[in-house]
C-alpha positions as CSV (number, residue, x, y, z in Angstrom):
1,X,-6.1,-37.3,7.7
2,X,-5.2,-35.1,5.0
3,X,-0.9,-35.0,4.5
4,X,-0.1,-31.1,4.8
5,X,1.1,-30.0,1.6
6,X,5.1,-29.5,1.1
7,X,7.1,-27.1,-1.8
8,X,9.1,-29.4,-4.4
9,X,12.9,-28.5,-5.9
10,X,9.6,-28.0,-9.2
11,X,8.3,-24.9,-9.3
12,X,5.9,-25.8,-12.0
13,X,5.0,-28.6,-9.5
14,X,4.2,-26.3,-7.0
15,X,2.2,-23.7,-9.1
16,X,0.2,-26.7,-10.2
17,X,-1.0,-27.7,-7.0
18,X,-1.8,-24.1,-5.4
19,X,-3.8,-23.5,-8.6
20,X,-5.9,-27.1,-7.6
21,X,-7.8,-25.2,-4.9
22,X,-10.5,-22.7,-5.4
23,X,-9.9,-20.6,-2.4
24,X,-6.0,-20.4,-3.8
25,X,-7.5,-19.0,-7.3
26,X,-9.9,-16.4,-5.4
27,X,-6.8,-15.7,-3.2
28,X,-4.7,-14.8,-5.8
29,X,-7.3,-13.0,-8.3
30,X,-8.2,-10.9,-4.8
31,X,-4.4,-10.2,-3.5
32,X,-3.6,-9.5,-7.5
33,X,-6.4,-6.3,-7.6
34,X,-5.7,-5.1,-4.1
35,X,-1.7,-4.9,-5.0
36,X,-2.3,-3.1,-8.4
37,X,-4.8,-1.0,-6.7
38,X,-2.5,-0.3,-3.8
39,X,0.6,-0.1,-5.9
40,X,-0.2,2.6,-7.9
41,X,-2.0,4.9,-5.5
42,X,0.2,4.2,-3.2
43,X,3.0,5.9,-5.4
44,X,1.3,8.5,-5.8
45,X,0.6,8.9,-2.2
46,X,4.9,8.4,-1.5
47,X,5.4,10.8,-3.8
48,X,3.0,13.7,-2.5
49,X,4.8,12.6,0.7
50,X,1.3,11.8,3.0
51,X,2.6,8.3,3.7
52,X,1.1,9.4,7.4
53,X,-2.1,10.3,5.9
54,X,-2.1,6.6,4.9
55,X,-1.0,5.5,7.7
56,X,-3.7,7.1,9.9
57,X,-6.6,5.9,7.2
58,X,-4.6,2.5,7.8
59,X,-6.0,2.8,11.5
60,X,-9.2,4.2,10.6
61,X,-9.7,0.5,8.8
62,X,-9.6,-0.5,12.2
63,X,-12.4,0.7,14.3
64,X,-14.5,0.3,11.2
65,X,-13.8,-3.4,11.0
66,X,-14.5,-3.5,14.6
67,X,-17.8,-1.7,14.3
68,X,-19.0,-3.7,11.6
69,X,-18.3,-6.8,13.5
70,X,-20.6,-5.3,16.4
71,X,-23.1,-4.4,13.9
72,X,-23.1,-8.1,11.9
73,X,-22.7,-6.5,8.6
74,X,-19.9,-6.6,6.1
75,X,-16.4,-5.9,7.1
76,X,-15.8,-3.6,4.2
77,X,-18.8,-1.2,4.7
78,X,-16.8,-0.4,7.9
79,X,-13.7,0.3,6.3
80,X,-15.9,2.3,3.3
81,X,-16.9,4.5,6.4
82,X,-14.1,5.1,8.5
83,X,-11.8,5.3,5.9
84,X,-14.0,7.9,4.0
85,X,-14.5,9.9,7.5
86,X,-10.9,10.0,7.6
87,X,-10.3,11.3,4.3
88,X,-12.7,13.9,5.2
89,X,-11.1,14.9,8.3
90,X,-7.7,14.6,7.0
91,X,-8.6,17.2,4.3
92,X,-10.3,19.7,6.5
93,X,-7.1,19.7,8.8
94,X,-6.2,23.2,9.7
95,X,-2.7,23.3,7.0
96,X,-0.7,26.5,5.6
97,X,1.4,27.3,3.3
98,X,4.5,25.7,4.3
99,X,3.6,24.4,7.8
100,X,3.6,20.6,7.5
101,X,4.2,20.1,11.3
102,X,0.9,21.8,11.9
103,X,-1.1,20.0,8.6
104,X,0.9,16.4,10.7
105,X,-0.6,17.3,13.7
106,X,-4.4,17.5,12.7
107,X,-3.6,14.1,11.1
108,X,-2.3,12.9,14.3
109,X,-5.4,13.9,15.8
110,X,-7.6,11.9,13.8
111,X,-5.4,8.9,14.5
112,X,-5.5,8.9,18.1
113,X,-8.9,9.6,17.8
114,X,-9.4,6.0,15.4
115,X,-7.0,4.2,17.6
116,X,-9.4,5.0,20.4
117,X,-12.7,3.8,18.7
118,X,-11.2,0.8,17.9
119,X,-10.1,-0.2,21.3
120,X,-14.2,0.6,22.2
121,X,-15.9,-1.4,19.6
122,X,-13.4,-4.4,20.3
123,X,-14.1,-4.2,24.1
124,X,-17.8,-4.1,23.3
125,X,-17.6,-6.4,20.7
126,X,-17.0,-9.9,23.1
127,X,-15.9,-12.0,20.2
128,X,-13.7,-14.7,19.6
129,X,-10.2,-13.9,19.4
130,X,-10.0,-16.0,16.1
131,X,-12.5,-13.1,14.9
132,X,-10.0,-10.2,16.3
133,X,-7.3,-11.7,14.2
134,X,-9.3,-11.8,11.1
135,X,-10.4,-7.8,11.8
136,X,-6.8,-6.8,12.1
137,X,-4.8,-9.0,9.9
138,X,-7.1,-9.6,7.3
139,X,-8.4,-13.6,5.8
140,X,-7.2,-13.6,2.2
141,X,-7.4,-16.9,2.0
142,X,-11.1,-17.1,2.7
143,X,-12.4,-14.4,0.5
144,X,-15.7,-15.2,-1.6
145,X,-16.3,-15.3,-5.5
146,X,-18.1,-12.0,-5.3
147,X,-15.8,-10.4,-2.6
148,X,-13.5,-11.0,-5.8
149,X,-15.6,-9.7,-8.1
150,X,-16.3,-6.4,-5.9
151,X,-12.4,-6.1,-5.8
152,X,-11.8,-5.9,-9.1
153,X,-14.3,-3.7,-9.9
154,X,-13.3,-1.2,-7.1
155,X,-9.8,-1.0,-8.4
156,X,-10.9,-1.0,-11.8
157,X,-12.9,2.3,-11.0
158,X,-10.0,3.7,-8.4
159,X,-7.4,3.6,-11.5
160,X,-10.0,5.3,-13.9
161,X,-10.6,8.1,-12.0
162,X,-6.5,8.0,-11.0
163,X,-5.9,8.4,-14.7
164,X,-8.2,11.2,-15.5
165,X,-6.7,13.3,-12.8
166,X,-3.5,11.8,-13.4
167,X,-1.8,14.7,-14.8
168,X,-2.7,17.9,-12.8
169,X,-2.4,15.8,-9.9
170,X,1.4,15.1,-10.8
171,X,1.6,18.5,-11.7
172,X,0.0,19.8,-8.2
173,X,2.1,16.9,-6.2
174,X,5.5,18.3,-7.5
175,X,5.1,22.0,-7.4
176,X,2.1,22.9,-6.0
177,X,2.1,27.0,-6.1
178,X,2.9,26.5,-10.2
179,X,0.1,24.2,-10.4
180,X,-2.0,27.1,-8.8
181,X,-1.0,29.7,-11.0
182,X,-1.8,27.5,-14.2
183,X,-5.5,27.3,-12.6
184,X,-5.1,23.6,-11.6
185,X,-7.7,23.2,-8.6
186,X,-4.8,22.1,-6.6
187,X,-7.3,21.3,-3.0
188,X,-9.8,19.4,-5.0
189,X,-7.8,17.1,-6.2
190,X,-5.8,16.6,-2.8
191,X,-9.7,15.6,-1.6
192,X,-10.0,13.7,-4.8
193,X,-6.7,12.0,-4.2
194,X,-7.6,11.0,-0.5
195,X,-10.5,9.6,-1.2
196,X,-9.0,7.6,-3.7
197,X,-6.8,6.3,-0.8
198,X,-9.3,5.7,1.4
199,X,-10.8,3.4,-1.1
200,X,-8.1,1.7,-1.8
201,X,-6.9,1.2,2.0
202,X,-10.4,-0.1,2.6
203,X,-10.1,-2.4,-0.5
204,X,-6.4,-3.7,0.4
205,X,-7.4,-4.2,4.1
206,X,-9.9,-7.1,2.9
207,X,-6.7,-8.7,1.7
208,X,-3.5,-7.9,4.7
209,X,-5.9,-6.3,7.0
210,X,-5.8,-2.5,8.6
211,X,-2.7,-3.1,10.4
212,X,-0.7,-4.2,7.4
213,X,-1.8,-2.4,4.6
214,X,0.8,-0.2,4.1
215,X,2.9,-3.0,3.4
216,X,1.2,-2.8,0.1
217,X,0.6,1.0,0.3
218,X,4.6,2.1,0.8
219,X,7.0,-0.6,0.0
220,X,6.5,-1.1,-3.2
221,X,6.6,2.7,-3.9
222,X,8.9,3.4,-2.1
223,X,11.2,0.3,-3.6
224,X,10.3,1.8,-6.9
225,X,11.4,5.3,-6.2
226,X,14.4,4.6,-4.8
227,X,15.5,2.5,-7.7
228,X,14.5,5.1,-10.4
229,X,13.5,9.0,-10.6
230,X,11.9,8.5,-14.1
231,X,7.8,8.2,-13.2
232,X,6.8,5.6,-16.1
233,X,9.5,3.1,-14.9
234,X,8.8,3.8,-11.2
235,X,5.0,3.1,-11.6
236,X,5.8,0.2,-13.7
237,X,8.1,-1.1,-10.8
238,X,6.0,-0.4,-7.8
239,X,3.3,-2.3,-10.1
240,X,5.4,-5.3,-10.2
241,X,7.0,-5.1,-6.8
242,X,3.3,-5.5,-5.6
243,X,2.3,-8.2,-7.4
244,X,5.2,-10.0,-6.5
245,X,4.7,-9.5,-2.8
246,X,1.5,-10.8,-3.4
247,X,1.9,-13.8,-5.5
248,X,5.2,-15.3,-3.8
249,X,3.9,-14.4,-0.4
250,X,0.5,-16.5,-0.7
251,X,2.6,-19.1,-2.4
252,X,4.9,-19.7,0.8
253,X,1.9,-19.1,3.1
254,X,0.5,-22.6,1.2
255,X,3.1,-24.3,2.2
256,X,3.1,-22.7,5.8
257,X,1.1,-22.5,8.9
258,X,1.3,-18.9,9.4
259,X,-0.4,-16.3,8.1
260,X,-0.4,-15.2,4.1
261,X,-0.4,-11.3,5.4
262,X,2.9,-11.7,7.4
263,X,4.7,-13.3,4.3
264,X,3.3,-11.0,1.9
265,X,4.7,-8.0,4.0
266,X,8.4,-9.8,4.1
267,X,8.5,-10.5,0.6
268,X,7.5,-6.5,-0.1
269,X,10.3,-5.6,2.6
270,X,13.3,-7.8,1.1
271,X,12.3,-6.1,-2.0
272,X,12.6,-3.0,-0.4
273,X,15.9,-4.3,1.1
274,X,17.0,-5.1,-2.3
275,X,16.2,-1.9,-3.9
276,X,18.6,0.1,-1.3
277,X,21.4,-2.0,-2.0
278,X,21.0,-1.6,-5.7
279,X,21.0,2.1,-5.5
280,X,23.6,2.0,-3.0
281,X,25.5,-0.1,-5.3
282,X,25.1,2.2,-8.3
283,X,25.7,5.2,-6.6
284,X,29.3,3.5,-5.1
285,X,30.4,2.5,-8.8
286,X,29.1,6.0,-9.8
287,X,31.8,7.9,-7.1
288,X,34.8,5.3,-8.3
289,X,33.7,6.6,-12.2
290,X,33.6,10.3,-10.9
291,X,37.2,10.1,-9.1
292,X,38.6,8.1,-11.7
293,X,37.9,10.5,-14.3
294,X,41.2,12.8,-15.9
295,X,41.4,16.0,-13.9
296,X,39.6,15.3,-11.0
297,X,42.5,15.4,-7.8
298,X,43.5,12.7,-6.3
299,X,44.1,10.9,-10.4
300,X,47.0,11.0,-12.9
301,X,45.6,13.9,-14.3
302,X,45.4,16.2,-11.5
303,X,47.6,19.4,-11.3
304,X,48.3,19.3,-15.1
């Protein structure tokens, strides 16, 4: 019988012997495109504020893992569909000008209306509840050489169409009625974004599962964000926020019994954590500047 394998005071040590095992390398290579992947649209997505639309393609991943399990094919051709019909529906939510609550609602909608599916296909489905686990939490650690491959080369295309649209869609997230006037086709590219999303929640789900992919979707964007306003460092932060959620959670998932998803969305949390106390930090030492400064009441140099 096989020793189970233990962390050393080494870390070389301990890189070493993850990197011994295939499934480790594939793990990696596979966690490493769905967190850039995820990372970067998910910025995007935090900063158009539709963290709900993700949330709901989140749980659109679900039935479609469920029904692909009923149907024997591929887990990700489910999450290709439902996540696309989602995006879809999402986008042809009744919205106006200015009403978010009603544009939330039709959202809401097409989550309850996922949620429901799933629970269907699962009852129909009969398996094993090892199988249930893998549909909602994801297998990372038993993902194929040409899962890998696929993986790569979906993100690879996600981030090339993301930086061709890259700038009118900044433009059209920040202000969309100037984006409007400057001819920028402002509902094609929210379609254009949320199918990007949908992609990439399908993608990323092959990795945590559906019902944690927004561990990779949000917290590293939203770690980002709070930590900086400036849009090259924040996309370069959320970038390595997700990597780093990835690679140290698989690493202390080796040398665990529990599953690679949970740690992966701890690690992306603590950063999260960590970001709000830094800002809250800076801002604090920011007010003792502001007060301490000549004039201001309350210093030497007040009523002079």
């Amino acid at each position: 019988m096989l020793a189970e394998p233990a962390p050393s005071w080494n870390p070389l040590r301990d890189l070493q012997q993850i990197l011994e095992y295939h499934f480790m390398i594939n793990a990696l290579l596979a966690g490493s495109a769905a967190a850039v992947m995820a990372a970067l649209v998910g910025w995007m997505m935090v900063l158009r504020r539709e963290t709900f639309a993700g949330h709901t393609l989140a749980m659109m991943a679900f039935p479609g893992a469920a029904l692909a399990a009923l149907a024997g094919v591929p887990a990700v051709l489910g999450y290709l569909l439902f996540c696309g019909g989602g995006a879809a529906a999402i986008w042809g939510a009744p919205r106006r000008a200015g009403s978010w609550r009603e544009e939330a609602a039709g959202v809401g909608v097409v989550q309850a209306m996922a949620l429901g599916l799933g629970f269907l296909f699962v009852s129909l489905y009969g398996g094993v509840l090892g199988d249930l686990e893998s549909l909602l939490f994801g297998n990372v650690l038993g993902v194929s050489d040409a899962q890998v491959v696929l993986l790569a080369v979906v993100a690879l295309a996600v981030l090339g169409v993301l930086a061709a649209i890259g700038r009118p869609l900044l433009l059209s997230s920040i202000d969309p009625p100037l984006a409007s006037a400057r001819g920028v086709p402002v509902r094609a590219l929210t379609l254009a974004f949320l199918a990007l999303l949908a992609v990439a929640v399908a993608s990323a789900s092959q990795v945590t599962g559906p019902l944690l992919v927004l561990a990779l979707l949000v917290m590293p964007a939203a770690s980002a964000r709070v930590l900086t306003a400036r849009p090259a460092v924040s996309l370069a932060l959320s970038l390595a926020i997700g990597l780093l959620a990835v690679w140290v959670g698989l690493g202390i998932a080796y040398f665990s019994a529990y599953p690679p998803s949970m740690f992966i969305a701890a690690v992306a949390f603590a950063c999260y954590l960590l970001a709000r106390a830094l800002a809250l930090a800076r801002r604090g030492r920011a007010g003792q500047r502001l007060g301490a400064a000549p004039g201001r009441p309350g210093t030497a140099g007040a009523g002079t």
